[in-house]
DSSP file (Angstrom, degrees, kcal/mol; ACC not computed):
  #  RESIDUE AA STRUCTURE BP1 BP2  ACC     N-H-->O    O-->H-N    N-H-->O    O-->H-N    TCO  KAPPA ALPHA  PHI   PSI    X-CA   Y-CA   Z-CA
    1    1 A X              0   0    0      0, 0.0     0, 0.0     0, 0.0     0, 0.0   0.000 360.0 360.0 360.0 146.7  -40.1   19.0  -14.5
    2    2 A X     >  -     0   0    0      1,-0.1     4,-0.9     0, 0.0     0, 0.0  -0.111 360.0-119.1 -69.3 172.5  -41.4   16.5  -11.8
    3    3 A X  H  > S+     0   0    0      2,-0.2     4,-0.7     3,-0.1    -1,-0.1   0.662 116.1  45.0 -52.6 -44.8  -40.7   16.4   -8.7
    4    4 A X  H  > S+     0   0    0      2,-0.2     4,-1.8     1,-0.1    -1,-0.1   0.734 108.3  55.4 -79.0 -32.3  -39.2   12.8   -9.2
    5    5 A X  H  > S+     0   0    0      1,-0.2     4,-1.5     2,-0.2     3,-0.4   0.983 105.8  55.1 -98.8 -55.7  -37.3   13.6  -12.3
    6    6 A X  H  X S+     0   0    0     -4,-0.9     4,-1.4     1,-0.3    -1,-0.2   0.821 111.0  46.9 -61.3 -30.9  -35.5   16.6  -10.2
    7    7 A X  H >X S+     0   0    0     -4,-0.7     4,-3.8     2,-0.2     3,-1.6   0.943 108.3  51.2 -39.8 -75.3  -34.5   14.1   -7.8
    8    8 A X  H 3X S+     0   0    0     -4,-1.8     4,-0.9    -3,-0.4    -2,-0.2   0.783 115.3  43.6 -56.4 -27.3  -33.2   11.6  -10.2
    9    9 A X  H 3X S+     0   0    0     -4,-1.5     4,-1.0     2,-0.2    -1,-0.3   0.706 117.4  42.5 -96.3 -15.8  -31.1   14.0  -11.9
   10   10 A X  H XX S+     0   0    0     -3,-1.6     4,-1.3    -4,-1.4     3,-1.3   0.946 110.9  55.3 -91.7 -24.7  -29.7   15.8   -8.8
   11   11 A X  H >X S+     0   0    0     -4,-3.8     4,-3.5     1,-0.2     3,-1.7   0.973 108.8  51.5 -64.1 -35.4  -29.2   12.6   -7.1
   12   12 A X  H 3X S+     0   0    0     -4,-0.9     4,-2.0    -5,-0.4    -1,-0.2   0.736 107.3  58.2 -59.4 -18.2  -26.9   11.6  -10.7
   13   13 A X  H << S+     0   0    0     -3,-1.3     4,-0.4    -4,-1.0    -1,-0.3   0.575 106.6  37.5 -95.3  -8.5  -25.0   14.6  -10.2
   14   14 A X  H <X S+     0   0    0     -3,-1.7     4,-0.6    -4,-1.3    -2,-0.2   0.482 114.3  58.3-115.2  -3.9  -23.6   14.2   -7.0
   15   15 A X  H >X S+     0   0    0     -4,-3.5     4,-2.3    -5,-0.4     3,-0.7   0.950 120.0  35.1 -70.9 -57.2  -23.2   10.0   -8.0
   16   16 A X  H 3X S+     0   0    0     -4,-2.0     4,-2.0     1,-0.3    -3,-0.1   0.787 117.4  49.2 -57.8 -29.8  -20.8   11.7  -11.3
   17   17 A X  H 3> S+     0   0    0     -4,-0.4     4,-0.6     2,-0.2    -1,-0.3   0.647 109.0  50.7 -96.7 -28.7  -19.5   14.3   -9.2
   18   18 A X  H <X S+     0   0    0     -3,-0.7     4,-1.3    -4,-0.6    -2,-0.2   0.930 118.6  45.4 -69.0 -54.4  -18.6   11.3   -6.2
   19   19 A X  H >X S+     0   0    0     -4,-2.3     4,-1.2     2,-0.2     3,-1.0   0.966 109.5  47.0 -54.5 -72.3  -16.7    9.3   -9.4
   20   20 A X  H 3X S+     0   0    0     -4,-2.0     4,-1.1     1,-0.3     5,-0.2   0.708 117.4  49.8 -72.7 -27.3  -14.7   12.1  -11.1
   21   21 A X  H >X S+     0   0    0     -4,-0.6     4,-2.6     2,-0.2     3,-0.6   0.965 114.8  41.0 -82.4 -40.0  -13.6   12.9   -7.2
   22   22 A X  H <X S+     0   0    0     -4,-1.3     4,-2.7    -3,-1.0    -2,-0.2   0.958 113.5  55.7 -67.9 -64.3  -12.6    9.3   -6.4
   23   23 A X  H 3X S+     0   0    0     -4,-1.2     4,-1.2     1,-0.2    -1,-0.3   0.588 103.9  52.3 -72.7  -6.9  -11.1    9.0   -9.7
   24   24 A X  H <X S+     0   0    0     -4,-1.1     4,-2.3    -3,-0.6    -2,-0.3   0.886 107.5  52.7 -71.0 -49.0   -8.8   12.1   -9.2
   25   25 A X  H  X S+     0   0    0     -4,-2.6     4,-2.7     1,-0.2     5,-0.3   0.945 108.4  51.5 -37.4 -48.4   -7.6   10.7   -6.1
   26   26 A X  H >X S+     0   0    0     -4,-2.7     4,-1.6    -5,-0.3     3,-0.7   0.970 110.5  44.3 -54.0 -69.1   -6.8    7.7   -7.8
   27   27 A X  H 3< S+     0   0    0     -4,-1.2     4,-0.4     1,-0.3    -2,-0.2   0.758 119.1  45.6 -66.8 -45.7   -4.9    9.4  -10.5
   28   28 A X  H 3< S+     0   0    0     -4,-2.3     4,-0.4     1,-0.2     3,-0.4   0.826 114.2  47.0 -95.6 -20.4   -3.1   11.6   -7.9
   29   29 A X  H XX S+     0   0    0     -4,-2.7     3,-0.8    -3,-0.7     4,-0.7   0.782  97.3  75.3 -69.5 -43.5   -2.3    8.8   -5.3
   30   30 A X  T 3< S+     0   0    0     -4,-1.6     4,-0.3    -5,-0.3    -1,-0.2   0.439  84.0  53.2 -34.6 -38.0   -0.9    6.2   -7.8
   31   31 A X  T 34 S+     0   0    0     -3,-0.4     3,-0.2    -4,-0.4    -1,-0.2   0.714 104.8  64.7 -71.9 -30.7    2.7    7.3   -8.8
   32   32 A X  T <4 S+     0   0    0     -3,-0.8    -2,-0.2    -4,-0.4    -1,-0.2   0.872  99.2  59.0 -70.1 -23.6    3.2    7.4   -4.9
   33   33 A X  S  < S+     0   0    0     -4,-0.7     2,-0.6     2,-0.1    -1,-0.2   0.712  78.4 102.8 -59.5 -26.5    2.6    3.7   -5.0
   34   34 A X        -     0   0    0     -4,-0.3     2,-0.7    -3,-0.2    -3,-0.0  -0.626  58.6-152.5 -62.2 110.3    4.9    2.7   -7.0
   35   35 A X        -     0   0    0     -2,-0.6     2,-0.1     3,-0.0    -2,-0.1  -0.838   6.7-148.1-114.9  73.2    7.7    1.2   -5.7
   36   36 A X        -     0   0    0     -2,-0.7     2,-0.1     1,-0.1    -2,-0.0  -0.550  42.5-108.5 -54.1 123.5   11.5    1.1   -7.2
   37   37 A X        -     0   0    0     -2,-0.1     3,-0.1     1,-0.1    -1,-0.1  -0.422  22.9-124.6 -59.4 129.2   13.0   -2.2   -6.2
   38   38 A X        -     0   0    0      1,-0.1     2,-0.3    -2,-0.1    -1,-0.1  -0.140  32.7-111.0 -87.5 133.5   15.7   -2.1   -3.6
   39   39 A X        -     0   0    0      1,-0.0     2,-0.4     3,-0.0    -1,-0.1  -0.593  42.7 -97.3 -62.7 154.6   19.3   -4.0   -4.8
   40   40 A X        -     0   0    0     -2,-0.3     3,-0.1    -3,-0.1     2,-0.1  -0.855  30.9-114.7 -74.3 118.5   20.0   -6.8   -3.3
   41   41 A X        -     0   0    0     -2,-0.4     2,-0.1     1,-0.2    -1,-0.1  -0.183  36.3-104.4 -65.5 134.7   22.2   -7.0   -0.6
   42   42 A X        -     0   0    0      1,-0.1     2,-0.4    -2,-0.1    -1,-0.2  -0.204  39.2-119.4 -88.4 151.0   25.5   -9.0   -1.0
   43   43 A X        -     0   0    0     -3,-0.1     2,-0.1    -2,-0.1    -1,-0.1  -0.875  26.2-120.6 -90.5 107.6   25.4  -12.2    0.6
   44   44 A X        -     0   0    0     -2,-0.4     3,-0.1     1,-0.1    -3,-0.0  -0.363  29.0 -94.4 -80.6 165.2   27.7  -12.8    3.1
   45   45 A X        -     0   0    0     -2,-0.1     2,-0.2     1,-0.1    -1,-0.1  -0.098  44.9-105.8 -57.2 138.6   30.3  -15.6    3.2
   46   46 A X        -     0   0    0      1,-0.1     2,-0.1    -3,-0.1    -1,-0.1  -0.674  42.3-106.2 -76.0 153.0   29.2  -18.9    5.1
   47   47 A X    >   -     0   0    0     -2,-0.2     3,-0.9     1,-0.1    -1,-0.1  -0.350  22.1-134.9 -68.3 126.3   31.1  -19.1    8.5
   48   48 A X  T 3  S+     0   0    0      1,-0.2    -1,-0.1    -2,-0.1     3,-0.1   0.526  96.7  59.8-102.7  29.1   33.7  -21.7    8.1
   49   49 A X  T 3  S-     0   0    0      1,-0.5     2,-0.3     2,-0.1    -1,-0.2   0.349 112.6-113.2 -87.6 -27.6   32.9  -23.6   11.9
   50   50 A X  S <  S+     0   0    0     -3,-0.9    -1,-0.5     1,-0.2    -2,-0.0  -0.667  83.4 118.0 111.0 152.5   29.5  -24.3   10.7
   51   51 A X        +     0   0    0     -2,-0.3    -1,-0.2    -3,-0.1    -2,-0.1   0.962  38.3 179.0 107.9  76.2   26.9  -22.1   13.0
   52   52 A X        +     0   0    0     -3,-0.1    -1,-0.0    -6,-0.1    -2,-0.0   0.487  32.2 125.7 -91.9  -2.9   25.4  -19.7   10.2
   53   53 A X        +     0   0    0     -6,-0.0     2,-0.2     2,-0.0    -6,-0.0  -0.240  27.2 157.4 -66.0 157.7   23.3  -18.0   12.2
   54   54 A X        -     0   0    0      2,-0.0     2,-0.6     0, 0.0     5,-0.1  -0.963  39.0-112.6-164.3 139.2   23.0  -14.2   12.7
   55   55 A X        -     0   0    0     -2,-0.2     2,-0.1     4,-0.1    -2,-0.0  -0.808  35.2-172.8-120.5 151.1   20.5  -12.0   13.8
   56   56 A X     >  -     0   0    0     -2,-0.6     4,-3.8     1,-0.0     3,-0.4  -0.399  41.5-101.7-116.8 171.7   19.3  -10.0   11.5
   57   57 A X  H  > S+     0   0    0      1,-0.2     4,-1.7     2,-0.2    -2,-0.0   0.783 127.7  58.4 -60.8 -18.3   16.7   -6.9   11.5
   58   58 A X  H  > S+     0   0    0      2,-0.2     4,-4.0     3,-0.1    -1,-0.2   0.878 106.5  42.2 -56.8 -52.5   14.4   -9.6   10.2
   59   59 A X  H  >>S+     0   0    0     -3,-0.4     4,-2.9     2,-0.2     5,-0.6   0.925 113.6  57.2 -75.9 -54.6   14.9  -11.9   13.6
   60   60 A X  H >X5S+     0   0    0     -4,-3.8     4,-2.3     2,-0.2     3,-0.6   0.950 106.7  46.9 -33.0 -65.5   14.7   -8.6   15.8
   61   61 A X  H 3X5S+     0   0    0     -4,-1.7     4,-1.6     1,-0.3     5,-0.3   0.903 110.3  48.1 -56.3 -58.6   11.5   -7.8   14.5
   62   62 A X  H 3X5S+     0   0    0     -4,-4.0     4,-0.7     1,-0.2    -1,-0.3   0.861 113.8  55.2 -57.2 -29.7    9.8  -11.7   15.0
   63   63 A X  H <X5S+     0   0    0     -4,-2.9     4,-0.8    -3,-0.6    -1,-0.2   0.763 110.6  43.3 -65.8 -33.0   11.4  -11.4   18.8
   64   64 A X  H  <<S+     0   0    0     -4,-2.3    -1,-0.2    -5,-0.6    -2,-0.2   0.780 106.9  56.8 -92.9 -16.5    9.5   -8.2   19.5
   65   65 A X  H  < S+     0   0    0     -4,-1.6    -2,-0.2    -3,-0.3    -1,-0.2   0.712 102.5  59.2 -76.2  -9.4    6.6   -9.2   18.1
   66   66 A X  H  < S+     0   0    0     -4,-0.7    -2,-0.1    -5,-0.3    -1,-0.1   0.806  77.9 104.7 -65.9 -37.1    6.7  -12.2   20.6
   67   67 A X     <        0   0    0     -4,-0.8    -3,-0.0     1,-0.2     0, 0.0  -0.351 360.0 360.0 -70.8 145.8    6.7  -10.1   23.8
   68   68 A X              0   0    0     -2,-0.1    -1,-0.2     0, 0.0    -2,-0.0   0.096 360.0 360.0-112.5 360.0    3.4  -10.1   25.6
């Protein structure tokens, strides 16, 4: 066997051996991605003056991202 041909082959074995590791990762990382959807949270009743604002965990969050 060449020089070149040992090369080419060892380099192909750690390229198959790079894939089959990647694609176990893949395989074992994947069911943790998955996501069961959250119910949805009952709606509360509109306020009956008008003035439906409320702050919410949502409104916290954009107000702390504001601060410098």
């Amino acid at each position: 066997m060449s020089k070149n041909a040992a090369k080419i082959s060892r380099r192909g074995f750690f390229v198959g051996a790079a894939a089959a590791g990647a694609a176990a990762v893949g395989a074992a990382v994947a069911p943790s991605l998955r996501q069961d959807p959250a119910p949805a949270a009952a709606a509360k009743p509109a306020p009956e003056r008008g003035g439906g604002y409320s702050v919410t965990e949502h409104v916290k969050r954009y107000y702390k991202s504001t601060l410098v």
